[in-house]
C-alpha positions as CSV (number, residue, x, y, z in Angstrom):
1,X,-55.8,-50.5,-17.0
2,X,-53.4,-53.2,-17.5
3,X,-53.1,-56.4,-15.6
4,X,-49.6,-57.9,-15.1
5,X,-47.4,-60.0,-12.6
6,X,-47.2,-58.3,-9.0
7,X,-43.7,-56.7,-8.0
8,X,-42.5,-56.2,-4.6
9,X,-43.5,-53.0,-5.0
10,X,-46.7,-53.1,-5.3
11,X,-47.1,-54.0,-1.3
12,X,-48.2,-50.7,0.1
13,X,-51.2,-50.7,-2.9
14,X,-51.9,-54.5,-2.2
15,X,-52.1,-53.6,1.7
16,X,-54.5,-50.4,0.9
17,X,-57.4,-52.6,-0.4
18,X,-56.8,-56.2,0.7
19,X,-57.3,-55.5,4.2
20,X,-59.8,-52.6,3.5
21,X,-63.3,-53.9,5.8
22,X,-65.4,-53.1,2.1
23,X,-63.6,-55.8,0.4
24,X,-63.2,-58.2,3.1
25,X,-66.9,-58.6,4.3
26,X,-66.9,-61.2,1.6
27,X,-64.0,-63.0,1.4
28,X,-63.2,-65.7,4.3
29,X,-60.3,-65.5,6.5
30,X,-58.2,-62.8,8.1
31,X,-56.0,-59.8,5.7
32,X,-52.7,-60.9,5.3
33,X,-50.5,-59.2,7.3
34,X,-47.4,-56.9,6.0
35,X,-44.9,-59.3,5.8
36,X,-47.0,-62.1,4.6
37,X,-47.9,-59.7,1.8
38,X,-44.8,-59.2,1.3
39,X,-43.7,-62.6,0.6
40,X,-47.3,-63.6,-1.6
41,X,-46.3,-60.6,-3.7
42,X,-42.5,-62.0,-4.2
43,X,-43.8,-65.9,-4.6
44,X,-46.2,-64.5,-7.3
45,X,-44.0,-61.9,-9.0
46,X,-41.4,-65.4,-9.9
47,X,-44.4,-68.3,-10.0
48,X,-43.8,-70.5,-12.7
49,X,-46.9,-69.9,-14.8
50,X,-47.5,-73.6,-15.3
51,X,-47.4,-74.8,-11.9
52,X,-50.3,-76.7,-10.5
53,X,-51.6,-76.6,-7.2
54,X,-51.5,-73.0,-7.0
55,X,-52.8,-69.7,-7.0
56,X,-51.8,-67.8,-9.7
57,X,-52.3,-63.8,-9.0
58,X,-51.6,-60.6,-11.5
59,X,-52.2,-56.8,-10.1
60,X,-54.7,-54.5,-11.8
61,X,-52.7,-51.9,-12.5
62,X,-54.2,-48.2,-13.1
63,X,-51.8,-47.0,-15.6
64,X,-52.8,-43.6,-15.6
65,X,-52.7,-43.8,-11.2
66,X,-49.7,-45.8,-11.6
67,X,-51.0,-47.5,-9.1
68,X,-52.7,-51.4,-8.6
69,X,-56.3,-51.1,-7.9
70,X,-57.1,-54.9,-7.7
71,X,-55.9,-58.2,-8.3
72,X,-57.1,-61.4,-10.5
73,X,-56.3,-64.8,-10.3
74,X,-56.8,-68.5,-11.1
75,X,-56.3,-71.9,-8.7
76,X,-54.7,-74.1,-11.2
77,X,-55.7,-77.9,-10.0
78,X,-53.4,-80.4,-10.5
79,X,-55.7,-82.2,-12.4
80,X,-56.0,-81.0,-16.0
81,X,-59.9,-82.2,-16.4
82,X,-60.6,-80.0,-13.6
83,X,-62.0,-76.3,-13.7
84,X,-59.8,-73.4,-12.6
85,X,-61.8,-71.3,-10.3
86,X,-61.0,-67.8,-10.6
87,X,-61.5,-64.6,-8.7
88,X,-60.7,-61.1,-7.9
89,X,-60.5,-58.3,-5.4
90,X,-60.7,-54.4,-6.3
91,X,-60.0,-51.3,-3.8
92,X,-63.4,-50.0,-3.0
93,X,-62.1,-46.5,-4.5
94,X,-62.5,-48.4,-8.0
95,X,-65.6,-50.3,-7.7
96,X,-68.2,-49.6,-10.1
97,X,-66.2,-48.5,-13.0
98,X,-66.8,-51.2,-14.7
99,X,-62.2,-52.4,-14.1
100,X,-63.1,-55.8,-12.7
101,X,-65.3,-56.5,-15.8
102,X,-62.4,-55.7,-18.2
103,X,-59.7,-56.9,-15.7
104,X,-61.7,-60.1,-16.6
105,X,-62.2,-60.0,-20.1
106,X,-58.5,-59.5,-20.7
107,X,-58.0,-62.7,-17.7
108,X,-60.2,-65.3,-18.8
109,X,-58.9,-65.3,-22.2
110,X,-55.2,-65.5,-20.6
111,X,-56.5,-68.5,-18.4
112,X,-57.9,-70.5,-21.3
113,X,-54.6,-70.0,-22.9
114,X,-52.3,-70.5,-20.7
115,X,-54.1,-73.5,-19.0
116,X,-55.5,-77.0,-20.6
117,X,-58.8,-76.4,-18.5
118,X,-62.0,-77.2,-20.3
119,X,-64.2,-74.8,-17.9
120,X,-63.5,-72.0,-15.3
121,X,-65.7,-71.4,-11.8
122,X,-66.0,-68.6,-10.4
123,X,-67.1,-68.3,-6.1
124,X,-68.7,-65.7,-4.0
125,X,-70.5,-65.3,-1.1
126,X,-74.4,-65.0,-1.6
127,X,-74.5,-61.6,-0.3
128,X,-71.6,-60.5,-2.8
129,X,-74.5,-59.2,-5.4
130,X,-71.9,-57.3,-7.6
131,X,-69.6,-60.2,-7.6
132,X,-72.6,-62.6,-9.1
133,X,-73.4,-59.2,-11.4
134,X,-70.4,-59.4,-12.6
135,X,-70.0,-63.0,-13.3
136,X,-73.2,-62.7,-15.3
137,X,-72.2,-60.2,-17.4
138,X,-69.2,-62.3,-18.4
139,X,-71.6,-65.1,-19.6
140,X,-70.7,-67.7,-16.8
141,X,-74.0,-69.9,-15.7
142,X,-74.9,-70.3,-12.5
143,X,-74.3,-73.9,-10.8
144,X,-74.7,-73.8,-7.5
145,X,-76.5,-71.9,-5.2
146,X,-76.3,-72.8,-1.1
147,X,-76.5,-70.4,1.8
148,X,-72.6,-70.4,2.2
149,X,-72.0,-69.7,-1.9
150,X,-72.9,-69.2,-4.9
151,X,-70.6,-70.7,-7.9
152,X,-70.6,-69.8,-11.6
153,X,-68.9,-71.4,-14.3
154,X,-68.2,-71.3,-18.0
155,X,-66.6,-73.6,-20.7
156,X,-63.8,-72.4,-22.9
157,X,-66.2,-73.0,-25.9
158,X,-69.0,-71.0,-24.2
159,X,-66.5,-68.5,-23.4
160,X,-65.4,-68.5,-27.3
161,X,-68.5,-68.8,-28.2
162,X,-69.9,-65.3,-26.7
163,X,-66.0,-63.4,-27.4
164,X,-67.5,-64.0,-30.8
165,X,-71.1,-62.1,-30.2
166,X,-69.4,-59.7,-28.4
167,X,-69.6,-56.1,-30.0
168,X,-67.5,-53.4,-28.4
């Protein structure tokens, strides 16, 4: 697995799981459509990584498949005392094999380097269980719970903090 900037090419692997019912029952709003994944896949493939006010995307690439099974990303506020909020989408062939937790444990590190933020967020859907499973397991703390959401967090020392403990 190996997470990288999308290519045009990646469109017809980006269309298989993005629009796919599985993963959309969470996520708000309609799939994007052919062309406008088209053009999100171009936009991100040359988006400065420092831009603010955006959404900054990478493909989760199966290298063995050579194939992208998933995407990660960050929304980079304009305000550098804010959080980034994060979040990612995997094809439902791939779910519970454990690539959105190491998608993520290569991201987050990418995010705190790349980026001045002092925390990330993560958001899902209260029905989303793996989602908030997974956000566990990558140390963020729950901060808000409602019936529309459920958002997680962590600081970049918190984050540093567990790398440390970690034992692979």
């Amino acid at each position: 697995m190996r997470v990288r900037r999308f290519a045009a090419g990646d469109l017809d692997d980006f269309l298989a799981y993005q629009a796919d019912p599985v993963v959309r029952r969470h996520l708000p709003g309609e799939p994007m459509s052919r062309e406008q994944a088209a053009g999100y896949l171009v936009a991100q493939a040359v988006l400065d990584e420092g831009a603010t006010q955006a959404w900054h995307g990478y493909a989760v690439e199966h290298v063995a498949e050579q194939r992208v099974i998933g995407d990660v990303g960050v929304w980079a506020p304009r305000d550098s005392g804010a959080p980034g909020d994060v979040g990612f989408q995997f094809h439902p062939g791939f779910h519970g094999r454990g690539y959105a937790s190491e998608a993520m444990r290569v991201f987050v590190p990418y995010v705190f380097g790349t980026f001045s933020f002092p925390e990330i967020t993560a958001t899902c859907d209260p029905a989303n269980t793996s989602s908030q499973a997974l956000m566990k397991r990558l140390g963020m703390r729950l901060i808000e719970e409602s019936e529309t959401r459920i958002r997680y967090a962590v600081t970049r020392e918190e984050w540093r903090a567990a790398s440390m403990l970690a034992v692979d």
